[in-house]
C-alpha distance (Angstrom), angle and dihedral (degrees) to the residues before:
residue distance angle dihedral
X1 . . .
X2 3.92 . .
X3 3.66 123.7 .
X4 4.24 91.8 -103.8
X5 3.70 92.2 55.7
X6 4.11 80.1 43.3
X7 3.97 91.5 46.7
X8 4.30 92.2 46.2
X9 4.05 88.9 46.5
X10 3.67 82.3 52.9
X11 3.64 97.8 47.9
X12 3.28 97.3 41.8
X13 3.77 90.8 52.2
X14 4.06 90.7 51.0
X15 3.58 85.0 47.8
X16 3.79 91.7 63.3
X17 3.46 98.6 45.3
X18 3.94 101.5 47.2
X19 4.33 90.5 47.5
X20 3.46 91.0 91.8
X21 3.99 89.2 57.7
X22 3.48 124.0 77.9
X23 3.64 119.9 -176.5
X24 4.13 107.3 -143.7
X25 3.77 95.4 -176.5
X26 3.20 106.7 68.2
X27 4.33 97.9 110.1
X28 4.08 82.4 57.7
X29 3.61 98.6 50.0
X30 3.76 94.0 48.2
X31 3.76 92.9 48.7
X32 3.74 91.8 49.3
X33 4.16 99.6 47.3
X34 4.18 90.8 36.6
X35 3.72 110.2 28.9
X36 3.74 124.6 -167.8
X37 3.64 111.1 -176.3
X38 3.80 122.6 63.0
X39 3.84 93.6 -121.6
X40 4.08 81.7 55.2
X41 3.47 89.1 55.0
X42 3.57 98.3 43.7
X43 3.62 91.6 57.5
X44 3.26 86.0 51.8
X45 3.73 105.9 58.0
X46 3.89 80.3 48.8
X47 3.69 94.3 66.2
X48 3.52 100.1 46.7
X49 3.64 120.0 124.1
X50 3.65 126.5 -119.7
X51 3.63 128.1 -152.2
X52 3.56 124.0 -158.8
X53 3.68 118.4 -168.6
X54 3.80 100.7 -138.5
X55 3.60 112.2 -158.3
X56 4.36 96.5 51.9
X57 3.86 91.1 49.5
X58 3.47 86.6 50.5
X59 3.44 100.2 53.9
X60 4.14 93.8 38.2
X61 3.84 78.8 60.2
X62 3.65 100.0 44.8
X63 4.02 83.9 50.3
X64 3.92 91.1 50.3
X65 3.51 97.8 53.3
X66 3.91 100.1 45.3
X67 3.62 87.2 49.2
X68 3.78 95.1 47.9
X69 4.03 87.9 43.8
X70 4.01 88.7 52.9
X71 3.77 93.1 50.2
X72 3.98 86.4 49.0
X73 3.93 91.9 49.8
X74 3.75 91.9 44.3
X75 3.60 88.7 48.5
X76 3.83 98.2 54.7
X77 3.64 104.3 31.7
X78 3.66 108.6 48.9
X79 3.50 119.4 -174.6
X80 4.17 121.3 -87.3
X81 3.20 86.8 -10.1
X82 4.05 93.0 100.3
X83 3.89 129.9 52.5
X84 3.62 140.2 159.1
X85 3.95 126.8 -89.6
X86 3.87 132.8 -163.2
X87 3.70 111.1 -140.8
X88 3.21 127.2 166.6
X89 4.01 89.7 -22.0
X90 3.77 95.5 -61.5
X91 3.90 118.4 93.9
X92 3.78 125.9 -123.3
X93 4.40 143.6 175.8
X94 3.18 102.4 -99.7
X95 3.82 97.9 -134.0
X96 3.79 85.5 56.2
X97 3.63 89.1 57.7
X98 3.66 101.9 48.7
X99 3.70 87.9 47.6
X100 4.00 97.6 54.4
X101 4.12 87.5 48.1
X102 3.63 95.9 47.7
X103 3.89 89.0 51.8
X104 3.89 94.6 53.9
């Protein structure tokens, strides 16, 4: 026996088994997987999956926020600029100091 007499036997065996099935939602199926009408495809756009790779959004984050954070530091704390200052035995910034006595 050749496989094509092999592959028909097969077949035809498959064939007999599955008769007693009959698949009824076929019409929904092929409007889901190809759809026609915009709404169709709307929904489904909708239902698409998304996958996020975890570990490189992660670390673009990570690098976002320390950058961001050393632009705030840099921004606040100028260099030389600040120092500390005895007063009245507790210890101050100095810019902080001249800015609470030039608001009284």
């Amino acid at each position: 026996m050749n496989s094509r007499d092999e592959q028909r036997k097969a077949k035809q065996i498959l064939v007999e088994e599955l008769e007693q099935y009959n698949f009824t939602a076929a019409g929904k199926v092929t409007a889901r997987t190809h759809p026609r009408s915009f709404r169709e495809k709307l929904d489904r756009l909708w239902n698409k999956e998304i996958n996020i790779p975890l570990v490189p959004v992660g670390a673009a984050l990570f690098l976002f926020l320390s950058a961001g954070s050393m632009f705030v530091i840099s921004e606040t704390a100028p260099d030389g600029q600040r120092e500390l200052i005895e007063k009245g035995g507790s210890i101050y910034w100095s810019d902080l100091l001249e800015r609470e006595e030039s608001d009284r």
